[in-house]
N, C-alpha and C positions, 0 to 999 in steps of 0.2 A: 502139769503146772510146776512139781518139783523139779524136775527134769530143766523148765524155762531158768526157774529161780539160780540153778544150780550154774549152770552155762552163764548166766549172768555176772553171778557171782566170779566166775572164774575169770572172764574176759575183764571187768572192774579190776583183782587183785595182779594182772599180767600186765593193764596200762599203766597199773598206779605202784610197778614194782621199782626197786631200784638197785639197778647191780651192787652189790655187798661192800663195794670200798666206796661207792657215791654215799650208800645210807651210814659209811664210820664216821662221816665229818670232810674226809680227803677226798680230793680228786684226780684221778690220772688226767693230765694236757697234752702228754707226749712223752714217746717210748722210741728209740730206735738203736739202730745198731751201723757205726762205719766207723768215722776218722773227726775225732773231735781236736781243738786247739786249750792245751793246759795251763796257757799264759795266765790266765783271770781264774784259776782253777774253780775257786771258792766262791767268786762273785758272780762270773756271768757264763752260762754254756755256749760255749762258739762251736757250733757242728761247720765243718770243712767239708765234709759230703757223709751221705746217707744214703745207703743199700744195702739191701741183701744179699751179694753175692760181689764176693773177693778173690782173686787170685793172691794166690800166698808170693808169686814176684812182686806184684806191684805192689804188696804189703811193706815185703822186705827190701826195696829198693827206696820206698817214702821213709822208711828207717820209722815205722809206724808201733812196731814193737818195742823198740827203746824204753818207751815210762813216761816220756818226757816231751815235750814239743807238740808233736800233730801224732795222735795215740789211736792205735785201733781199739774200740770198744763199744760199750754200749751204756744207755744213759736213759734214766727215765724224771719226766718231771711232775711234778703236782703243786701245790699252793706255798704261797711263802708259811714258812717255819713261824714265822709269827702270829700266822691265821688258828694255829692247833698249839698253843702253850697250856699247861695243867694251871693249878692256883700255886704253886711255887714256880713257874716259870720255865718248867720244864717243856717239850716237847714231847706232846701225846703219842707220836709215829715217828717210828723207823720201819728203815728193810730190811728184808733179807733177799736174796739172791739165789738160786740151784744154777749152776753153771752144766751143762750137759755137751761131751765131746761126743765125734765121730763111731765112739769104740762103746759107748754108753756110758760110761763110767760119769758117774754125775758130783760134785761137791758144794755143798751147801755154805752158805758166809752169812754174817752179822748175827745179832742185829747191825745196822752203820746206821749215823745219822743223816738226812738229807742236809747241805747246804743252804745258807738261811734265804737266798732266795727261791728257794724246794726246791731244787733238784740233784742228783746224783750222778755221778761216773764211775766208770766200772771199768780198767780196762783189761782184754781180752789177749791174754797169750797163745791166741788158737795156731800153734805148733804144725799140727797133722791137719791135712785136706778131708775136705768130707764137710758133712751136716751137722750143727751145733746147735743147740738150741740156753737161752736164756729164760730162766722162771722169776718174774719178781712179784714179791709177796710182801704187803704191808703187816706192821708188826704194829701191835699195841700195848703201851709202855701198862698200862693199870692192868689190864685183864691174861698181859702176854700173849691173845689172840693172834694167829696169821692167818690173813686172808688176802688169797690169791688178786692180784693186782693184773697181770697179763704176761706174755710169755713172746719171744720172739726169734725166730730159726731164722738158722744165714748159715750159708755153703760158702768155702775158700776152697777155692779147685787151686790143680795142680800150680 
């Protein structure tokens, strides 16, 4: 009978769980990694295309590394900035980011704040061919918490 109760219990706390950035408040909508457009930087995300796997000419021939224009990088969205304000007005989240190249050498950024319609750009100077991966991890302004949001690998070949 304990044994029943117990199994029960467990199957109840594994429907009724919820991934760690659903139960902060935020939600992730979308995450990806290509060739975004920087015209509207701040107001609206224009993706130009979205995939995992780059060749570093067609990177450098769309003049994609520049900064500016149609940018390679990656970008994650979640709710408007206005949905998560504190009692002075602040925003409750930001991110941080782990950038990890080919060679492993990893560099961690922010906190940043998201842009007021939520979401972020990031973009990627991936130099060297090989497998790169992105870490994004939500940050909370009161407790300082970081909790891991999701992660996204993308290969530029030769």
């Amino acid at each position: 009978m304990k044994r029943k109760a117990f199994l029960f219990l467990a199957v109840v706390a594994m429907l009724f769980s919820v991934p760690p950035v659903e139960a902060s408040g935020w939600q992730l909508k979308d995450m990806g990694v290509g060739i975004y457009d920087d015209a509207a930087y701040d107001r609206e995300l224009r993706i130009v295309e979205k995939r995992n796997t780059w060749s570093m000419k067609e990177l450098l021939d769309r003049g994609a590394f520049r900064g500016q224009g149609k940018v390679f990088g990656a970008w994650l969205v979640g709710p408007p900035v206005n949905t998560y304000l504190d009692k002075n007005g602040l925003a409750r989240y930001s991110y941080k980011y782990r950038l990890t190249d080919p060679k492993g050498q990893s560099t961690v950024s922010g906190p940043h704040g998201f842009y007021m319609p939520g979401f972020t750009i990031t973009s990627i100077n991936a130099g060297i061919p090989g497998k790169w991966k992105i870490d994004y991890m939500l940050w909370e302004r009161g407790s300082q918490e970081v909790t891991p949001i999701g992660s996204i690998e993308f290969t530029i070949t030769d």
